[in-house]
N, CA and C atoms as an extended XYZ file, in Angstrom:
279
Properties=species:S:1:pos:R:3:atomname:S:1:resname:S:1:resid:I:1 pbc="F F F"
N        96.959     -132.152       13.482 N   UNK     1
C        97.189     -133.202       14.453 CA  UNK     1
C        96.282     -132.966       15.650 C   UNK     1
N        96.156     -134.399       16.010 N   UNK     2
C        94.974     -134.173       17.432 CA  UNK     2
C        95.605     -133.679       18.512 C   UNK     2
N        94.379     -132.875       19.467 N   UNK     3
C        95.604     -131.941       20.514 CA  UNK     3
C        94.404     -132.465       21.671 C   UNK     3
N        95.331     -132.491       22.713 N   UNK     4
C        94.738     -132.933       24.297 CA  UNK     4
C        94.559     -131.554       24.931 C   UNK     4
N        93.839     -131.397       25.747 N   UNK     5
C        93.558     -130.200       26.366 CA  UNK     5
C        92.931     -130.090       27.711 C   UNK     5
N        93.633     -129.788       28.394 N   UNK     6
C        93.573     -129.969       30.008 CA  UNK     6
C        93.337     -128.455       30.535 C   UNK     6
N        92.108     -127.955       30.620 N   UNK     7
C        91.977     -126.448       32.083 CA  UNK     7
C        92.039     -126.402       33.095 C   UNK     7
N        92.197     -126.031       33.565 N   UNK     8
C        92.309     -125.900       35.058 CA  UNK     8
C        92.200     -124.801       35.519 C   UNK     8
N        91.043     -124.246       36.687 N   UNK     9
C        90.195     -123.466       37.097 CA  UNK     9
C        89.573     -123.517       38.725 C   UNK     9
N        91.012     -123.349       39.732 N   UNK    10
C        90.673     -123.118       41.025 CA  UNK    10
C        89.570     -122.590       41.648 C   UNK    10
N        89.198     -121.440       40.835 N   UNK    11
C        87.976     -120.418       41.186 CA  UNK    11
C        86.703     -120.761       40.574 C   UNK    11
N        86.905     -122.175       40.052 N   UNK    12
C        85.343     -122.709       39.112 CA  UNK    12
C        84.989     -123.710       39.919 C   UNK    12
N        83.333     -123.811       39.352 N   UNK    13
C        82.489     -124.839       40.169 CA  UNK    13
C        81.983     -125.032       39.122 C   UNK    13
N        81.237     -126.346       39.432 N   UNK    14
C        80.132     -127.166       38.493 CA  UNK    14
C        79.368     -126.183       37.837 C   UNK    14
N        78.859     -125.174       39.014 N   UNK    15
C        77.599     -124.414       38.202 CA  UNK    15
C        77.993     -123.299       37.497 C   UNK    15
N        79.140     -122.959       37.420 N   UNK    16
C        79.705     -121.621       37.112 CA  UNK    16
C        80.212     -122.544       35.675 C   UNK    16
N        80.533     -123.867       35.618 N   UNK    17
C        80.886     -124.580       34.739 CA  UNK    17
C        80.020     -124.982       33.573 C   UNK    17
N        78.480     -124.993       34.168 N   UNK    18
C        77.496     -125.632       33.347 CA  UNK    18
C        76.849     -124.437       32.771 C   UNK    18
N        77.141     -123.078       33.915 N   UNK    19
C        76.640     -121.951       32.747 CA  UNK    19
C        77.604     -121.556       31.734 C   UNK    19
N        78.497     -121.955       31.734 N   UNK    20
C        79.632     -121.631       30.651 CA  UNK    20
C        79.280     -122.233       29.226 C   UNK    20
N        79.062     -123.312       29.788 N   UNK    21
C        78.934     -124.525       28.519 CA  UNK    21
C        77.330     -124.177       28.240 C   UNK    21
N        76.786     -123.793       29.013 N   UNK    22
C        75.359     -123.314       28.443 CA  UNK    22
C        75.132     -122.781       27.288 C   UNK    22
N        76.052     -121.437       27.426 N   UNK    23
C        75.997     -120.405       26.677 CA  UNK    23
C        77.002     -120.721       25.257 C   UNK    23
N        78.209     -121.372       25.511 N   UNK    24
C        79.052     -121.757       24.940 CA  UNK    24
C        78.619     -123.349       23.983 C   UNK    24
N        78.123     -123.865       24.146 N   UNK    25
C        77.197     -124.904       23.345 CA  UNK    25
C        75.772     -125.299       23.936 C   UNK    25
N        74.757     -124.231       23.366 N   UNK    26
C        73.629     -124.409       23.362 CA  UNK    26
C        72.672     -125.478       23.470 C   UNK    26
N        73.161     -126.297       22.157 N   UNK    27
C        73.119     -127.300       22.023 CA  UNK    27
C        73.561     -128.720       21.880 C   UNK    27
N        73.432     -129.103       22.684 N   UNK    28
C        75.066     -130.435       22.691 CA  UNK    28
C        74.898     -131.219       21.888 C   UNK    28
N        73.601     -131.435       21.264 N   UNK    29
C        73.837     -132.583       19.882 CA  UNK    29
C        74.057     -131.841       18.946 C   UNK    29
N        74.651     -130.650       18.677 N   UNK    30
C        75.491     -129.740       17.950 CA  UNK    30
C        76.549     -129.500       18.264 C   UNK    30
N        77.529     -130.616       18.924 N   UNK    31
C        79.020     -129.969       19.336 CA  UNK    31
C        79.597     -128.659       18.196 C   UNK    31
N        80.789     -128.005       19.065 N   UNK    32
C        81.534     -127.538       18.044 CA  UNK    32
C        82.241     -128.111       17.016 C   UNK    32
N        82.815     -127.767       15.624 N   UNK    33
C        83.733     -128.372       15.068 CA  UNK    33
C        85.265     -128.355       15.470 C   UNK    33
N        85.296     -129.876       15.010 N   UNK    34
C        86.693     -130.246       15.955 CA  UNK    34
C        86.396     -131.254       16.953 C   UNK    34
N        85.722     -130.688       17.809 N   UNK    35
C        85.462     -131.056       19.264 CA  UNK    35
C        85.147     -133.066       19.114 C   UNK    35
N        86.404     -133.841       19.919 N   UNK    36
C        86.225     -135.126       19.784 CA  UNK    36
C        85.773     -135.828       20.490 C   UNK    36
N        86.464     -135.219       22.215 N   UNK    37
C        85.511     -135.744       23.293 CA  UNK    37
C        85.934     -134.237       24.245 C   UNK    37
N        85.154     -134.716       25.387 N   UNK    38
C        84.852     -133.329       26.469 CA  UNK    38
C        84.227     -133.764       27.829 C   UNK    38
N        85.225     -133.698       28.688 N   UNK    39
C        85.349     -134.246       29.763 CA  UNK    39
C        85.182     -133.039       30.858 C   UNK    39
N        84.515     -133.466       31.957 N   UNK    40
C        84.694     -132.044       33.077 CA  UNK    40
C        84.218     -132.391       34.383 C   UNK    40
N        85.071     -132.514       35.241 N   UNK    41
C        85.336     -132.853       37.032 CA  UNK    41
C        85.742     -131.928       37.930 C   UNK    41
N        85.330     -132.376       39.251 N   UNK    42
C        85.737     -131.477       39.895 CA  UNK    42
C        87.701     -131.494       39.935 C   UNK    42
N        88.275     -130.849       40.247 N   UNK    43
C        89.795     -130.852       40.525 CA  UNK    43
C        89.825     -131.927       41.491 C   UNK    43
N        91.312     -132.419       41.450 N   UNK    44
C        91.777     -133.321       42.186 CA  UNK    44
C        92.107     -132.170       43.592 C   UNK    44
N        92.222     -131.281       44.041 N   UNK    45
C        92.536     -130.045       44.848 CA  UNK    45
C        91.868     -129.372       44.699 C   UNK    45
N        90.571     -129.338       44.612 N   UNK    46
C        89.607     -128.165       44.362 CA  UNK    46
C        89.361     -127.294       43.338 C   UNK    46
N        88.234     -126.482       43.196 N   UNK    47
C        87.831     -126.071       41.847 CA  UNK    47
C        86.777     -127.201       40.594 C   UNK    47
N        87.629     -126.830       39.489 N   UNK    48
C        87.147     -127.404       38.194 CA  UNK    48
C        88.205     -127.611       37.300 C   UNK    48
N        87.657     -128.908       36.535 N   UNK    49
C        88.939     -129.325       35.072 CA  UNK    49
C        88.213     -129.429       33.903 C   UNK    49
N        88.530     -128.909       33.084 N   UNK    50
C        88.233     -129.356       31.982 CA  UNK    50
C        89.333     -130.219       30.624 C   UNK    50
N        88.841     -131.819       30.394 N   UNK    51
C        89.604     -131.651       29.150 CA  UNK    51
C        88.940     -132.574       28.613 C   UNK    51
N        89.476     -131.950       27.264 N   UNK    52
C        89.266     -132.144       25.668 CA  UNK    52
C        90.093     -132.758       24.888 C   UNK    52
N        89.817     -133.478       23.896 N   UNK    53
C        90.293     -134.049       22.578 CA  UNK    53
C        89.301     -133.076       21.342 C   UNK    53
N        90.762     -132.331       20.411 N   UNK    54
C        90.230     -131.816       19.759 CA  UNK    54
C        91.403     -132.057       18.487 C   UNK    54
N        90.578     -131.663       16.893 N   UNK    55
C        90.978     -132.197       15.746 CA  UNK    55
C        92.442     -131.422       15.920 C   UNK    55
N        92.543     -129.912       16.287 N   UNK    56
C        93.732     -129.581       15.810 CA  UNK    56
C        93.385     -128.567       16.989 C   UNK    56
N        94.852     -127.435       17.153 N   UNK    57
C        94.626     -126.681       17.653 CA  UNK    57
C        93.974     -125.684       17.630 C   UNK    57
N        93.820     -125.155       16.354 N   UNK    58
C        92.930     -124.259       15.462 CA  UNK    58
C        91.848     -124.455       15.844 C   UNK    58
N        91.167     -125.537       16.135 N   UNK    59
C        89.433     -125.551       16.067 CA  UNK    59
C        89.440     -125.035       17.571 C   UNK    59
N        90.293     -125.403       18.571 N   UNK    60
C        90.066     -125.131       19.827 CA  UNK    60
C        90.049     -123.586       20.003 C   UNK    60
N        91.352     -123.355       19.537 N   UNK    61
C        91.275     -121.714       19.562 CA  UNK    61
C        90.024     -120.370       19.362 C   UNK    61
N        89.543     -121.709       17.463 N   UNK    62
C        88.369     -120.707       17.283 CA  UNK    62
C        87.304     -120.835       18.386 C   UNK    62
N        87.406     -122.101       18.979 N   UNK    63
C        86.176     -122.333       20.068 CA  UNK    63
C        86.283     -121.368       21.327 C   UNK    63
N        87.713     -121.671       21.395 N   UNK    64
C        87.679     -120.938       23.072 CA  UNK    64
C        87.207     -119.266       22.830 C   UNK    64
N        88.406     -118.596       21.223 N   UNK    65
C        87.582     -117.209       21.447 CA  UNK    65
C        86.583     -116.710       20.939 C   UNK    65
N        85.775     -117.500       20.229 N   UNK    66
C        84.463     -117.660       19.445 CA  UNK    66
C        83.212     -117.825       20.503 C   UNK    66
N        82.948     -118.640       21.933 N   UNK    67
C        82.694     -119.460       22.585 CA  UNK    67
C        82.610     -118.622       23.837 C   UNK    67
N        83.855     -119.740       24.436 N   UNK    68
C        83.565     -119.901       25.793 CA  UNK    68
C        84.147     -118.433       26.417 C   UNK    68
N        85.041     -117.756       25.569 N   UNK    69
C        86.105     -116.400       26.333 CA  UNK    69
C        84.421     -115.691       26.470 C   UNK    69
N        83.728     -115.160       25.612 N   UNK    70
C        82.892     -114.398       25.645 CA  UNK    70
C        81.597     -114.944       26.749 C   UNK    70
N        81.471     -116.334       26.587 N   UNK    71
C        80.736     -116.720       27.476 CA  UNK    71
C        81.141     -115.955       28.976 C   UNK    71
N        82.207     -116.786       29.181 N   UNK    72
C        83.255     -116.871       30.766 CA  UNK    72
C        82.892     -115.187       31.360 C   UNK    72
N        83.813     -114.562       30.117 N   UNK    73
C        83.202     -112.939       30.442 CA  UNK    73
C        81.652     -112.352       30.629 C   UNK    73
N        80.756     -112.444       30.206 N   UNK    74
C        79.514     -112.593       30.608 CA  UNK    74
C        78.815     -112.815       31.723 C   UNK    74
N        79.812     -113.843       32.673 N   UNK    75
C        79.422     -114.605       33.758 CA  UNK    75
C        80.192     -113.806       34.826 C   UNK    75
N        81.092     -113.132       33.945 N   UNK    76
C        81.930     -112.537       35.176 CA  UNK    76
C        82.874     -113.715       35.723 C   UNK    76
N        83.007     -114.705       35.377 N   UNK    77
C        83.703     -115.957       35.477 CA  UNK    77
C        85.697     -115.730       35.658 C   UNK    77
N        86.204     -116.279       36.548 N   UNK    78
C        87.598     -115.719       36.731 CA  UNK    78
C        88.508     -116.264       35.915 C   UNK    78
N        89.696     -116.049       35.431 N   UNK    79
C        90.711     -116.771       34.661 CA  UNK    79
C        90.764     -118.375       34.846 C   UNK    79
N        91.299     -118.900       33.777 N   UNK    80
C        91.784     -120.947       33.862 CA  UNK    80
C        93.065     -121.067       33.287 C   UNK    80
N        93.389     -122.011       33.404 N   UNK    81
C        94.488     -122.182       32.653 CA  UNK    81
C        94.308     -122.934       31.713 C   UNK    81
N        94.941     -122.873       30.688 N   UNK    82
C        94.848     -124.074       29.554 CA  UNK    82
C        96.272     -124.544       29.274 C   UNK    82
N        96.333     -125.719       29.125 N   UNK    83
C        97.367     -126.655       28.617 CA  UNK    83
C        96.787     -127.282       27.498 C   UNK    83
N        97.921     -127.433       25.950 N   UNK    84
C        97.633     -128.107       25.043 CA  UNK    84
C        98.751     -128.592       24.769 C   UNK    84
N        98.882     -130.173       24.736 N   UNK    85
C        99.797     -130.886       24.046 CA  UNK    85
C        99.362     -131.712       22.887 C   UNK    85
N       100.368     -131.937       21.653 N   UNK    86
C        99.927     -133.252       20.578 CA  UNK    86
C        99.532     -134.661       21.376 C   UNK    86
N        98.858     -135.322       20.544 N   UNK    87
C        98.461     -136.392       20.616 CA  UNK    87
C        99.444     -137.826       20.122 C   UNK    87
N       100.219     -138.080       21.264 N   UNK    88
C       101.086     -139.357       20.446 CA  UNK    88
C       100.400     -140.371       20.051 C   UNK    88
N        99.439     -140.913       21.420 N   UNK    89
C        98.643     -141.940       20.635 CA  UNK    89
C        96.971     -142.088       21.533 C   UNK    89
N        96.734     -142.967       20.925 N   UNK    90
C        95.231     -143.093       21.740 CA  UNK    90
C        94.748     -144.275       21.435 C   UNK    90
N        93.634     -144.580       22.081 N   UNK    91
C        93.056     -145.566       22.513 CA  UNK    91
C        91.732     -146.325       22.708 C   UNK    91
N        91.039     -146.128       22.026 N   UNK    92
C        89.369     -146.179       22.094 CA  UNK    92
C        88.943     -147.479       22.158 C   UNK    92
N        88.402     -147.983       23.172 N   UNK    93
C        88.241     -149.660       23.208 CA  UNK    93
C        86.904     -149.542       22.390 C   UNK    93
C-alpha cells in the first residue's frame, strides 16, 4: 500500500538539503524504486520538510538506510523526524 511521508528537520536548510539528495540520488532521472513523488520546502516554523509518496513502506526504508542515513551522516547532517502514514486516497488532476 502507498505510504505518505512527511520529515521534518529544524536543524536543515536548503543546502544541507540539496547535498543530501546529491549524494542520495545522483541522478534524478534515475529516481529510487518506489519513489512516486518528492516534495521539499522550507518549514512552516523554520528549518526543512520533506515529503514523499512512496509504493510501500519497504521501498522507503530501503531508501532511507540504503541512501540518505549514510548520506546525512557524511554531511555530518543532524537528526529529522519521519512520519509515515497509509494512503486512503489521492488525487492527481
Amino acid at each position: 500500500m502507498a505510504v505518505l511521508v512527511v520529515n521534518q528537520a529544524p536543524d536543515w536548510n536548503q543546502e544541507l538539503y540539496q547535498a543530501t539528495l546529491d549524494r542520495a540520488i545522483p541522478d534524478p532521472s534515475n529516481p529510487p524504486a518506489g519513489l512516486i513523488a518528492h516534495f521539499a520546502a522550507p518549514g512552516a516554523e523554520g528549518g526543512w520538510q520533506v515529503i514523499d509518496v512512496w509504493e510501500s513502506e519497504d521501498a522507503l526504508r530501503r531508501f532511507l538506510e540504503g541512501a540518505v542515513m549514510p548520506a546525512a551522516k557524511e554531511l555530518g547532517a543532524p537528526p529529522f523526524d519521519t512520519k509515515v502514514v497509509e494512503i486512503y486516497n489521492s488525487l492527481i488532476p
